[in-house]
N, C-alpha and C positions, 0 to 999 in steps of 0.2 A: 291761470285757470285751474280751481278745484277740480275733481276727479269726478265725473258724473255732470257736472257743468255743460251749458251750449250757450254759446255766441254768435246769434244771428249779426250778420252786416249785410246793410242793404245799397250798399254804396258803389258804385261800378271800382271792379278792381282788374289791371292788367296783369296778366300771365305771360311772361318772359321768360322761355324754356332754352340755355345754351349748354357746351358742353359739360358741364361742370355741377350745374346747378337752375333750380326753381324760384324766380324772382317775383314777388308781388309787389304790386305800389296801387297807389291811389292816384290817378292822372288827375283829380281837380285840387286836389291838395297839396302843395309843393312842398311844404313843411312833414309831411307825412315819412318823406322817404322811401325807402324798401325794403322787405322783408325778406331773406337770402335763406334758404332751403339747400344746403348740400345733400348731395347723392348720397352719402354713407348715411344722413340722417333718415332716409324714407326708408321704412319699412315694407313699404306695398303701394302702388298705384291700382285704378279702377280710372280707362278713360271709356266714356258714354257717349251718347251723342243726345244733348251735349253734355253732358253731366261728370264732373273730374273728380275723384275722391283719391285720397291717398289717406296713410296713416305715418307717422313720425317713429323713428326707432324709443321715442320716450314715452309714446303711447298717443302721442294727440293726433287727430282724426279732422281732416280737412274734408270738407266738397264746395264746390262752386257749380254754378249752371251757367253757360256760355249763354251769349247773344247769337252764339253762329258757330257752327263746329269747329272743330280745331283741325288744321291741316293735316292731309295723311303722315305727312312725313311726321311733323311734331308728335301725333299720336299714336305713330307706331313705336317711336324712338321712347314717348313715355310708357308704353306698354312695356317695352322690351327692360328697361330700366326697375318698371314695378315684378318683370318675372326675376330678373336674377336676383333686386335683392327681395324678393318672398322666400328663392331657395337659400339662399346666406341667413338668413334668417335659422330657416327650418335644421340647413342642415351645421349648424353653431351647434344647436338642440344635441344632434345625434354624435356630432363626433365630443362632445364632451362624455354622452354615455360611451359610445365607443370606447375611449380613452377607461372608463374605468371596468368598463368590461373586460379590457385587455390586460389591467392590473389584477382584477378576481382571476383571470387564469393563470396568470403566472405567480399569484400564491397559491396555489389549489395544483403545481406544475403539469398545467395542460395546454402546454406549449404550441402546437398547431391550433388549437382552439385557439387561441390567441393572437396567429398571424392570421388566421382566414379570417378573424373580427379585423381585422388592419387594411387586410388587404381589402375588403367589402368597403371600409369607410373610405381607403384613397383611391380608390375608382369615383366614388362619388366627387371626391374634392376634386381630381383632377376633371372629372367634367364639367365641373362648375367653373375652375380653373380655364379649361378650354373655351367655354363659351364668353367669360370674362375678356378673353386674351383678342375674342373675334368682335369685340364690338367696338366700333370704331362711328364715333372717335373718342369717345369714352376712355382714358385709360382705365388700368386696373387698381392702382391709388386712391384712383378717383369715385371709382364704381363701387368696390369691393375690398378695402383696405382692411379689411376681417380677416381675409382670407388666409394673410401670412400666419397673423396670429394663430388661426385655425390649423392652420400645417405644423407650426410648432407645435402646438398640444397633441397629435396626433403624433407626430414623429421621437417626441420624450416618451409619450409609453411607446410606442416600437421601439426605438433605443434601449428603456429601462426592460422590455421584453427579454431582447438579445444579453443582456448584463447581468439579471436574472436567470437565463437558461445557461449563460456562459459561468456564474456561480455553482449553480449545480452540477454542470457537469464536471467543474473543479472540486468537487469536493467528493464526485466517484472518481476522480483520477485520482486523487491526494490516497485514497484505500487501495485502490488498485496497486498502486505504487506500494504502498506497505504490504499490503501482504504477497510481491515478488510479483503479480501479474504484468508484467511490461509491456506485454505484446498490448494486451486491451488498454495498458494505463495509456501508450504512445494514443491510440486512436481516440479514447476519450481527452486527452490532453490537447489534439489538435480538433476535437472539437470545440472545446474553451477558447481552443485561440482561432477559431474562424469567426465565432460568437467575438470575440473584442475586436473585430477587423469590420464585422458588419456594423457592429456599433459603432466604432471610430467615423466610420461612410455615415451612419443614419445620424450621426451628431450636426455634421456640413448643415443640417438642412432645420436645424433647430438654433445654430449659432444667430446670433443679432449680426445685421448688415454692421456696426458702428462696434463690433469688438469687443462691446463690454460683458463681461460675464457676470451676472447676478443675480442670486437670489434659488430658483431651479437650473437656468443651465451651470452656475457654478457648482453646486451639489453635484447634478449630473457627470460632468468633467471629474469633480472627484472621484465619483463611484466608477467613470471609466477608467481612470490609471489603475485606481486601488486593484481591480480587476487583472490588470495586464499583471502589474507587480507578484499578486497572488501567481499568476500563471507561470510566470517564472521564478517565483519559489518551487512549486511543486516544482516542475521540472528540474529546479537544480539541486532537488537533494540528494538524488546518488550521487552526484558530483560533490556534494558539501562531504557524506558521510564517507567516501571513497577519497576524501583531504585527510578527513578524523581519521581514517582507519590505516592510511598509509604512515602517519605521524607517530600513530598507537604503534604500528610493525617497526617502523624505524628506533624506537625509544625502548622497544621489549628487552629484557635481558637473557630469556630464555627462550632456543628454537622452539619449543613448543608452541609456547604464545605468541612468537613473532609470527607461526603460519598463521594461526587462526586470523590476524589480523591482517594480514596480506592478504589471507585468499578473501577476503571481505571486500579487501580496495579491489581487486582484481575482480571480483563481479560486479561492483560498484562502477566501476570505468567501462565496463562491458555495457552496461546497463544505460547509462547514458548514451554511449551512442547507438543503442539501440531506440532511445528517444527521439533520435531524429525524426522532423517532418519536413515538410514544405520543400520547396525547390531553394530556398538559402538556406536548406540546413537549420531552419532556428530551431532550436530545443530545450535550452538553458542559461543563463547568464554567464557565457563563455565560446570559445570556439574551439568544436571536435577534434581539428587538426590540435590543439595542446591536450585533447588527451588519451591520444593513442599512443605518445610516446609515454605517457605515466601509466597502460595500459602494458603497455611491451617491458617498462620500469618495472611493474609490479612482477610480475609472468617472470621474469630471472632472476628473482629474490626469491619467488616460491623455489623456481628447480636447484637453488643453493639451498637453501632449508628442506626442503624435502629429501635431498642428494644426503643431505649432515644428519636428520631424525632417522632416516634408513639405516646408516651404519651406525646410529646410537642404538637404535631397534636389536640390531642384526648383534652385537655386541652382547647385550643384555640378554640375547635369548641363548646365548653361550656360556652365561654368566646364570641362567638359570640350566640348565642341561647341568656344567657343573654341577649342581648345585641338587640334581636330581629331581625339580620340579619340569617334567618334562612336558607339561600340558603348558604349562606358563612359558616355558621356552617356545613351544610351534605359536603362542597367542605373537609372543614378542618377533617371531620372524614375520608371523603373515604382516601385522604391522608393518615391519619392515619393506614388506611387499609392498605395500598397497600407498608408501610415500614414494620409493622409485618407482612405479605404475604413475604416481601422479606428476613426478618430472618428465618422466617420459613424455606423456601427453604434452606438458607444456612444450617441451623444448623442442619435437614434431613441429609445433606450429612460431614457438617464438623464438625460438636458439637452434634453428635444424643443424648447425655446427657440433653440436653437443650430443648427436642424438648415435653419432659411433661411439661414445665413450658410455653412454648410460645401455645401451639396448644389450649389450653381451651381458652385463651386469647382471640385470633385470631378466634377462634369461637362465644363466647360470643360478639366482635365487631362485626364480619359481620351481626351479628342476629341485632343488636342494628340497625347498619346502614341501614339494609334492611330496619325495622320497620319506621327507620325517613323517607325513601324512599317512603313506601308505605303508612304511617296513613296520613287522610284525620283531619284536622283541624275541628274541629266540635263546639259548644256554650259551651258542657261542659269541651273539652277537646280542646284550641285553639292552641295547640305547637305540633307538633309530639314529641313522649316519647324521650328523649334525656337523660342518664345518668349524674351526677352532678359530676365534676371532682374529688372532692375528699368524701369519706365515713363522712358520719352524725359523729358527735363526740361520739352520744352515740351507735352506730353500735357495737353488738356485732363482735366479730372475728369466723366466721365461725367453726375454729378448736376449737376453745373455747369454744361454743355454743356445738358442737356434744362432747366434753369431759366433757361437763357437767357444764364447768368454764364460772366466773362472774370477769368481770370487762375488759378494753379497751384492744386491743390486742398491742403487740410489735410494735417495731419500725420497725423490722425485717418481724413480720408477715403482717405488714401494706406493707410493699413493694412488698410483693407474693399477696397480696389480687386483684384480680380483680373487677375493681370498678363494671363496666356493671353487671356483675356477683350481685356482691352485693347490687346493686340498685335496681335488680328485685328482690334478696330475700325481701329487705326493702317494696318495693310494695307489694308482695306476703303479708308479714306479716302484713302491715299496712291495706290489705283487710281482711286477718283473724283475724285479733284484733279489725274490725269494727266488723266481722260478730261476734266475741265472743261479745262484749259491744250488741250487736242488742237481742243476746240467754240471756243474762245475765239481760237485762233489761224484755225481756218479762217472764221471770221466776220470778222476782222482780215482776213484775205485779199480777203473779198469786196467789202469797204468800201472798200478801197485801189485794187480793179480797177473798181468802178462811179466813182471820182472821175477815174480815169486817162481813162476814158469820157468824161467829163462835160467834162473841158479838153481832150481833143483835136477833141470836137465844138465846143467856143468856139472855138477856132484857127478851125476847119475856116468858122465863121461869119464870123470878122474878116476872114478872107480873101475 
């Protein structure tokens, strides 16, 4: 039948309504057969009394006029059959706009705009869904076989929603992460990853019952991995550059450069696990426990490089005082300062074993440095006091000295000795050994003037 067409038939025809479907025949014609209307193909019913119309999902347009009305039951069951599919119809229509509505916001990133359009269209499905589910004995195959497909399209932009807001927010944590903000990179980071976890859930509901993947949902599955994989790249590159950086320290030739690239690993490791989220811990493509011990690795490699650049510091500013560059000498000490200042700190928290041997040290200097800071050059004393880098040869050994023992100390105790330390005992002593030669001489005096006494009274009696 052309489009605009009518075909009267004036021929008695029976209507045979069961669950499934609308049978027509011709009772005087046997050869005629019957003409089988399924459920999914009607578009609309219209029962009258008597008058029945429907229309076909392809567009063709039935009515018949009865001899005699049609029973309530038959005609409420066709009523009920022409309402739900008029709304399967209508609402095909909307959730196709729906669906592209929901992609205009999430290029435009107006991300709630987006779910309250989802949310609005699966309220609708799911009551259509609902009333589908109540009619019996209709199944929902049967009645409404749209409908899945209608929840897939609907559920791929909500899924492609989540996958898109879950990009975005990867690509402000991938910044955050470079320029050192961690604390905000961790919570945009775990909102990327709540975004792949919803999507992973709104995928279920778009898979084919039969497994197969093709065409949009395999697309989809791609762009969901590629997603997660992204999220744990960002996530793992202070772990990546805190590998480079420990490799770079390990490989350096010179302590200078070995710190800088240590204390790089050593915030790098920091920094990850301060990426931690979620109650398993996920944060990176690895697990925290392997790297707190490359974290406490790093941390005793800086307080041996920092402990070594200190006394190369401390040296050279000895080596400039010589040298009468005495501004460049205090630059070279505070240096000196400011590398045992920073093992300190470490070994407080990662080597507290270490922290009697560095803390007297680290004292002893800063006094030193204060003193060059503050003494005024004067006629008798024109240098501020500066320690001499390494102990007089004949320096007793401190330990030595209080056990009572004679002669130069170890090689061993030479290396625990703090020189500043020992340079002020040396002053110290070298003033009480004037002041003893000063007691020692004027007692000498006195001794020599009571005997000069003592013979000119013998004279004084010979005579």
């Amino acid at each position: 039948m052309k489009e605009g067409e009518r075909t009267v038939v004036d021929r008695p025809i029976h209507t045979v309504v069961t669950t499934r479907r609308i049978l027509f025949t011709i009772p005087d014609s046997p050869d005629s057969g019957a003409v089988t209307l399924r459920y999914d193909e009607i578009a609309s019913i219209s029962v009258g009394d008597p008058v029945l119309s429907l229309t076909t999902t392809e567009g063709i347009g039935l009515t018949w006029r009865g001899s005699s009305p049609a029973p309530p039951a038959v005609a409420n069951h066709l009523r009920w059959i022409g309402e739900i599919r008029g709304r399967i119809r209508t609402l095909t229509s909307d959730i196709d706009l729906a669906a592209g509505e929901i992609r205009s916001h999430a290029d435009d990133l107006e991300w709630e705009a987006g779910f309250e359009t989802y949310r609005e269209a699966r309220r609708r499905l799911d009551d259509l869904l609902n009333d589908v589910f109540c009619t019996d004995p209709v199944p929902e195959s049967v009645l409404a076989p749209e409908l899945t497909e209608l929840g897939r399209t609907l559920e791929t932009a909500h899924t492609r929603l989540y996958i898109e807001r879950g990009l975005d927010q990867l690509e402000l944590g991938r910044q955050l992460i470079e320029n050192g903000d961690y604390e905000q990179g961790r919570k945009v980071l775990q909102q990327a990853q709540a975004d792949h976890e919803q999507a992973t859930a709104c995928r279920a509901a778009v898979e084919r019952g039969d497994a197969f993947q093709f065409g949009a949902q395999r697309e989809l599955e791609e762009d969901l991995e590629s997603l997660g994989w992204k999220i744990e790249t960002v996530a793992a590159e202070p772990l990546r550059q805190a590998h480079e950086a420990k490799i770079a320290g390990e490989s350096a030739d010179e302590p200078a450069e070995a710190v800088e690239h240590w204390e790089r690993a050593f915030k790098r490791y920091g920094h990850v696990l301060t990426l931690e989220w979620g109650t398993d811990e996920r944060n990176f493509a690895g697990d925290p426990e392997t790297v707190r011990p490359e974290l406490d690795y790093a941390a005793r490699e800086l307080i041996d490089l920092h402990s070594q650049l200190a006394d190369e510091c401390w040296n050279r500013g000895a080596d400039r005082q010589e040298a009468g560059d005495l501004k460049a000498a205090l630059e070279s000490c505070l240096n000196a300062q400011k590398h045992l200042e920073r093992a300190h700190e470490l070994a407080t928290e990662f080597a507290p074993e270490r922290v009697d041997a560095i803390a007297p040290r680290l004292e002893t200097m800063a006094d030193a440095v204060m003193r060059m800071r503050h003494a005024e050059p004067t006629a008798e004393d024109p240098e501020p006091p500066m320690p001499d880098r390494e102990p007089e040869p004949d320096a007793p050994d401190p330990e030595s000295v209080a056990e009572g023992e004679e002669g130069l100390p170890s090689a061993e105790a030479l290396a625990e000795i703090d020189t500043h330390h020992e340079i002020t005992l040396e002053s110290e002593e070298l003033q009480v050994t004037e002041a003893d030669d000063s007691a020692s001489a004027s007692d000498r005096s006195d001794s020599q003037t009571e005997r000069e006494a003592d013979e000119e009274q013998t004279e004084r009696h010979q005579h």
